[in-house]
N, C-alpha and C positions, 0 to 999 in steps of 0.2 A: 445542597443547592436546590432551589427551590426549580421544579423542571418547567416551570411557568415562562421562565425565562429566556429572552432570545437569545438565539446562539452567538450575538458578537459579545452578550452581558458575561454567558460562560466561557469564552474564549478570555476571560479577565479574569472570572469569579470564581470558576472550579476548579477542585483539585485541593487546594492547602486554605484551609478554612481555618485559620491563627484564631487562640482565643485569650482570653482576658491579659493582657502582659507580652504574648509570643510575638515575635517577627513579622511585621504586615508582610515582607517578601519570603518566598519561600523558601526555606534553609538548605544551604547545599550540607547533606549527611556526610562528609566524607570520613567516613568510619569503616574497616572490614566490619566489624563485628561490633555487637552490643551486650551489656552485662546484665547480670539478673541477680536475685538476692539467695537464691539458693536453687538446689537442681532440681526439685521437682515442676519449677517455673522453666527451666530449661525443658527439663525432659517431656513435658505437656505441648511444648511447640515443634519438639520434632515428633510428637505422634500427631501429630494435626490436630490437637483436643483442644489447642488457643489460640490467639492471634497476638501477633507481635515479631519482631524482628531478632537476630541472631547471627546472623553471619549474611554480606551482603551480595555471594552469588545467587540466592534465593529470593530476596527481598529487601528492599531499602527504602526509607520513609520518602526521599527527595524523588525516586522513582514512580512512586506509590503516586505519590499524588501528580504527577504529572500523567499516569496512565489513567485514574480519575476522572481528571482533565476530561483526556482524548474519548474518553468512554460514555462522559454526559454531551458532548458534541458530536460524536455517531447514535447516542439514545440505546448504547447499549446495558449488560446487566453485570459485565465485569471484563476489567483489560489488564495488561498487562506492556511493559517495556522490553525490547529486544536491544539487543549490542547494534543491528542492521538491519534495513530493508528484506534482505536474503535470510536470514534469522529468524526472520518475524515468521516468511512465508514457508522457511524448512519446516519451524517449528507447528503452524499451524496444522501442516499436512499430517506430521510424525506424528503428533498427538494423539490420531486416531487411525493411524494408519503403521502397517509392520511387515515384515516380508510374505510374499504373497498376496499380497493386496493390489488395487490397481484402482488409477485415479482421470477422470478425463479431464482434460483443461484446454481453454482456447488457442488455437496457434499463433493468435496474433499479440502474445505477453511479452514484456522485456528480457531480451535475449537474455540476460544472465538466471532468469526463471525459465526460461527455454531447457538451458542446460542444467538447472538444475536438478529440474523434474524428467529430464529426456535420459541424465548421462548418471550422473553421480546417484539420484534415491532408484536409479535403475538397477546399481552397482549393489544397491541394500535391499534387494529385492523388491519395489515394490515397481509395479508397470503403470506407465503414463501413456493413455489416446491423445493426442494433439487434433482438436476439429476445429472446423472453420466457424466463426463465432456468427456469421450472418450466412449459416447452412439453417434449413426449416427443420423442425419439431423432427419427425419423422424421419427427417438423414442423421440428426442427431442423437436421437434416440439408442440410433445403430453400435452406439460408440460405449455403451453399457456393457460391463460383465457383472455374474453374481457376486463376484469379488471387489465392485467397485465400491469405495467410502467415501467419494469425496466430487465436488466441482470446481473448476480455479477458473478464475476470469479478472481481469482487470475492467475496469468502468469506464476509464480511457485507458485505450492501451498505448505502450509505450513502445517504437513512437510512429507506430502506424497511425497512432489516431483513432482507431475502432470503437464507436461507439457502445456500449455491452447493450444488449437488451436484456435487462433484467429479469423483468418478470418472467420471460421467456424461457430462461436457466434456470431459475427459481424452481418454477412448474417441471421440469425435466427431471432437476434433483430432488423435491418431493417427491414423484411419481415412483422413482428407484429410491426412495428411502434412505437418502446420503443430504449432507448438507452444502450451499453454494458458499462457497468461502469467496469473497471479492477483494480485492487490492484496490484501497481505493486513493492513492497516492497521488493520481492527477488532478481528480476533482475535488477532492477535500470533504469532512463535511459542511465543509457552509456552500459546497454548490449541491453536493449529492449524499446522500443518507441512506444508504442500500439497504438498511434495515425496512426502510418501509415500502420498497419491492420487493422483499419475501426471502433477501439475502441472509445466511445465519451468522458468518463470520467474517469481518471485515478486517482486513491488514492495510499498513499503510509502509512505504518508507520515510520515514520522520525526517528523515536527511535534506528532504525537499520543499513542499515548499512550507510545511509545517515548522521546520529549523526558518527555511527562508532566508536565512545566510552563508548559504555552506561553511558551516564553523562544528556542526558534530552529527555525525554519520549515526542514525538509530533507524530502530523499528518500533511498530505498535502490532499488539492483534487484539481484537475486542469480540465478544461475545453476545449476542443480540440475546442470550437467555431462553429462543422460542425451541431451540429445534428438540424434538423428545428423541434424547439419547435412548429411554429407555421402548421407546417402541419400534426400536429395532435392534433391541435387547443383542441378539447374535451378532451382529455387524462392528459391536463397538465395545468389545472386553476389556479394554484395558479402562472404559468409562463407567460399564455397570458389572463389572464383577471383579472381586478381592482385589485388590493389590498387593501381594505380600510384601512388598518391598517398604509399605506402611502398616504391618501388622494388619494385614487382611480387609483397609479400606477399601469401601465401595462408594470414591464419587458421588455418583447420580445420590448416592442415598442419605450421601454425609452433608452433601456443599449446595446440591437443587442446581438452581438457575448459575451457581456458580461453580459446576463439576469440570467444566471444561478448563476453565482460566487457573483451578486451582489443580489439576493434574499437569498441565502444563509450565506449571510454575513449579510444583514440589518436587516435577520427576525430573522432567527434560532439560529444567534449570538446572534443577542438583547437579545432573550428571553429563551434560554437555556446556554447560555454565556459559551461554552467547548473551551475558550480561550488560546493560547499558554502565557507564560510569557514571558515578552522581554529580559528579561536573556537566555533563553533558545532558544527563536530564535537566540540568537548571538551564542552560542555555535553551533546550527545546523547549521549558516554558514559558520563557522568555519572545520565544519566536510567535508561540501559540498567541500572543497574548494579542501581537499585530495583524492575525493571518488574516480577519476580515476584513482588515481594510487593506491588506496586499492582493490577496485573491479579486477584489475589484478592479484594484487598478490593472493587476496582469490580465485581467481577461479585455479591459476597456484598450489596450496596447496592442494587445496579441490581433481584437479587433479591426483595429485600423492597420495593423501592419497586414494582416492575411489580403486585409481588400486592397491594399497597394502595391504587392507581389500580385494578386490577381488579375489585374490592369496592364502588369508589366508586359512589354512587347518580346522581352529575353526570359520572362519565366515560363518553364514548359506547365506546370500546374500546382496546384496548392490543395492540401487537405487542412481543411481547420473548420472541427462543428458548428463554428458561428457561422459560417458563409452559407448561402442561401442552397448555395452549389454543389455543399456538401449533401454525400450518401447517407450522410449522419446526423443531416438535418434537423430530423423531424422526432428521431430517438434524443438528441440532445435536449430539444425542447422540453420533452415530456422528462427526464431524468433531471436535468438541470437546468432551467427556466430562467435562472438568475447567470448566467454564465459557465465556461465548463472548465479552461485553463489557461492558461499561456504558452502553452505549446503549440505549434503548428509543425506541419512535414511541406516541404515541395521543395520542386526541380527544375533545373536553368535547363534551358536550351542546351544540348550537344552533347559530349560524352562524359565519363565520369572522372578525366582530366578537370574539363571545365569547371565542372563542381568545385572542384580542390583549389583550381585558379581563382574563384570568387572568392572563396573561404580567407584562405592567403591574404587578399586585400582589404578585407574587412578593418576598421580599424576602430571601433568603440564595442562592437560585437565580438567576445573572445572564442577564441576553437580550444574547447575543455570537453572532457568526459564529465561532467555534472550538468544538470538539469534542474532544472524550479526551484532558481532561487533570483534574489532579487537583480541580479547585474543581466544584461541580456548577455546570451552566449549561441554555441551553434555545433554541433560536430556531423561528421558523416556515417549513420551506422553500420552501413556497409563494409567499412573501413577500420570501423573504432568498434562499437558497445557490440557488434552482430558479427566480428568477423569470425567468428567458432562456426558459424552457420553455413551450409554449403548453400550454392545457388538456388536449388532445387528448394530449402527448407526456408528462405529468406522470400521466394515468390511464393509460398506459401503463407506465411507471415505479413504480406503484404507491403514489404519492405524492398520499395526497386533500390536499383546499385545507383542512381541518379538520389534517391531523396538524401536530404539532409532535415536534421529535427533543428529547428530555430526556438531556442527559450527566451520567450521575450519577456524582460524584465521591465522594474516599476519605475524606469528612469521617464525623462520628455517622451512621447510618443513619435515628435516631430524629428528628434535627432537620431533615432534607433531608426527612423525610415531614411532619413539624409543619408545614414553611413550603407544600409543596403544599397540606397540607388546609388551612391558612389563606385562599391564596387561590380553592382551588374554595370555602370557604364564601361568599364575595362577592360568585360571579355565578351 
């Protein structure tokens, strides 16, 4: 694909480039496994001496190119598909990280990355800082061991709302010689590109609004290509030294720009195998194919619904980047210029009864555990996505027992505000 191109032509054009005779649409593989004409074509692919498919918990052509896809619309240098959102970002970490390790990440992530990094890779040794993501330089700094390999942040987080400053984390995980891994699930890249604020490794949950129709649950991780594994040669063994588990490959030295996507794929595929289905990568690129003209309108919705809860005389208050009144104002700007989601967070007047009483009467706005996709919907995270979290780790988080996260979807703008003011008129 030619990289001249703008990102709504690649959100069409990349990924499965059919040629003379092949399927303009791109085939769904549903095959475990592929043949070959004799074993030494076999046995050259599982020593990593070729490229080609073979068995599909490792790779699969319908996958392949949909991580392609996602890979030329982040401007990375190699991706990769997960089974999940949570997949994506276990696997990310594990890749470079193993017992005794330790990793900092922002507090204000989607609770199911709260616990995954706080309770379960705690369980596998490896330790997690949780810091406060709009703490300065210097308090953050604090949060470094020599053990640390890594930084997690989401771009917006879910569904505090947090703005990430980028280049800010960037510079922090440079300076300790680890890479800034970001989730970048809320804003996409057609709003945001954390590659070029100095991010190395981008994750997304596909499930959202990249699917954009909640119809199949995936992950992405992609590789920006820059960060030098090998100049911090000690930090990262399982990237620059042997692997015997391949006959004593050494990544960095085999694969370059592409050691990370392809250790992640040959090891932690093989042997924890959190696979996408090739039915479901075809739907995800399917979804991909709309996301620019979705992402507009969710954000143009999300717009006008944030400034008409903001006006409201029963909303106690509203977070949403685009409002002027947002803390996240001015980081929004500068990261996303064009828009950042459809997501919004705020809170009704009264207790967290009331909240539930609103909810309840909604009636084009659904109460689901899912998030960005195209129907508006709404849940309580206090209640629902957060409740593993004690009160203490949830006001940390950013997350009062009053918010509720509103995903405003790509329907009329004018009807998804009718059915809110309906139901704040009732309590």
């Amino acid at each position: 694909m030619d990289s001249n191109y703008r990102i709504e032509t690649k959100c069409i054009q990349s990924g499965w480039k059919p040629k003379c005779g092949e399927p303009r649409v791109l085939p769904i593989y549903q095959s475990t496994t592929f043949k070959y004409d004799n074993s030494d074509q076999m046995g050259r692919l599982f020593d990593l001496e070729d490229t080609g498919y073979f068995y599909t918990r490792l790779q699969n052509p319908t996958a392949d190119a949909v991580a392609a896809k996602i890979t030329e619309l982040e401007g990375g240098a190699a991706g990769m598909l997960t089974s999940s959102g949570q997949a994506a970002n276990y696997y990310a970490l594990f890749n470079i990280c193993e017992a005794g390790d330790h990793i900092v990440c922002s507090n204000s992530v989607y609770g199911g990355t709260f616990n995954l990094f706080g309770t379960t890779m705690k369980k596998q040794g490896i330790d997690c800082t949780f810091v406060n993501p709009d703490a300065d330089e210097e308090e953050l700094a604090q949060a470094f061991r020599p053990n640390t390999k890594a930084v997690f942040a989401e771009t917006i987080a879910n569904p505090s709302m947090v703005v990430l400053d980028i280049e800010k984390f960037a510079r922090l995980a440079h300076a300790h010689g680890v890479p800034l891994i970001v989730d970048n699930t809320f804003a996409t890249p057609i709003h945001c590109r954390p590659f070029e604020w100095g991010a190395d490794i981008v994750t997304h949950s596909t499930t959202k609004y990249m699917d954009g129709h909640a119809m199949a649950v995936g992950g992405a991780i992609v590789d920006s290509g820059n960060f030098d594994w090998e100049a911090s040669r000690g930090k990262f063994p399982g990237l620059t030294e042997p692997d015997e588990s391949y006959h004593g490959i050494t990544y960095t030295e085999r694969f370059g720009k592409g050691a990370y996507i392809t250790k992640a794929t040959a090891q932690l595929m093989r042997d924890l195998g959190a696979i996408p289905s090739p039915m479901n990568a075809f739907l995800l690129n399917v979804g991909l194919e709309t996301l620019h003209l979705r992402m507009q309108r969710h954000c143009e919705n999300a717009q006008k619904v944030a400034e008409f809860l903001e006006g409201h005389e029963k909303v106690a208050w509203v977070n949403y980047p685009g409002l002027k009144s947002s803390r996240y104002y001015a980081l929004a700007r500068k990261y996303m210029p064009e828009g950042t989601c459809g997501v919004l967070a705020f809170g009704v007047k009264g207790d967290r009864e009331t909240a539930v009483r609103f909810m309840d009467r909604l009636k084009l706005t659904a109460i689901v555990t899912h998030v960005a996709d195209a129907r508006t919907c709404i849940l309580h995270p206090a209640s629902h996505t957060h409740r593993q979290m004690t009160d203490k780790q949830l006001a940390e988080a950013g997350i009062a027992s009053d918010l509720m996260r509103l995903s405003v979807g790509i329907e009329n703008a004018a009807d998804i505000v009718a059915d809110l003011k309906q139901a704040l008129d009732t309590i």
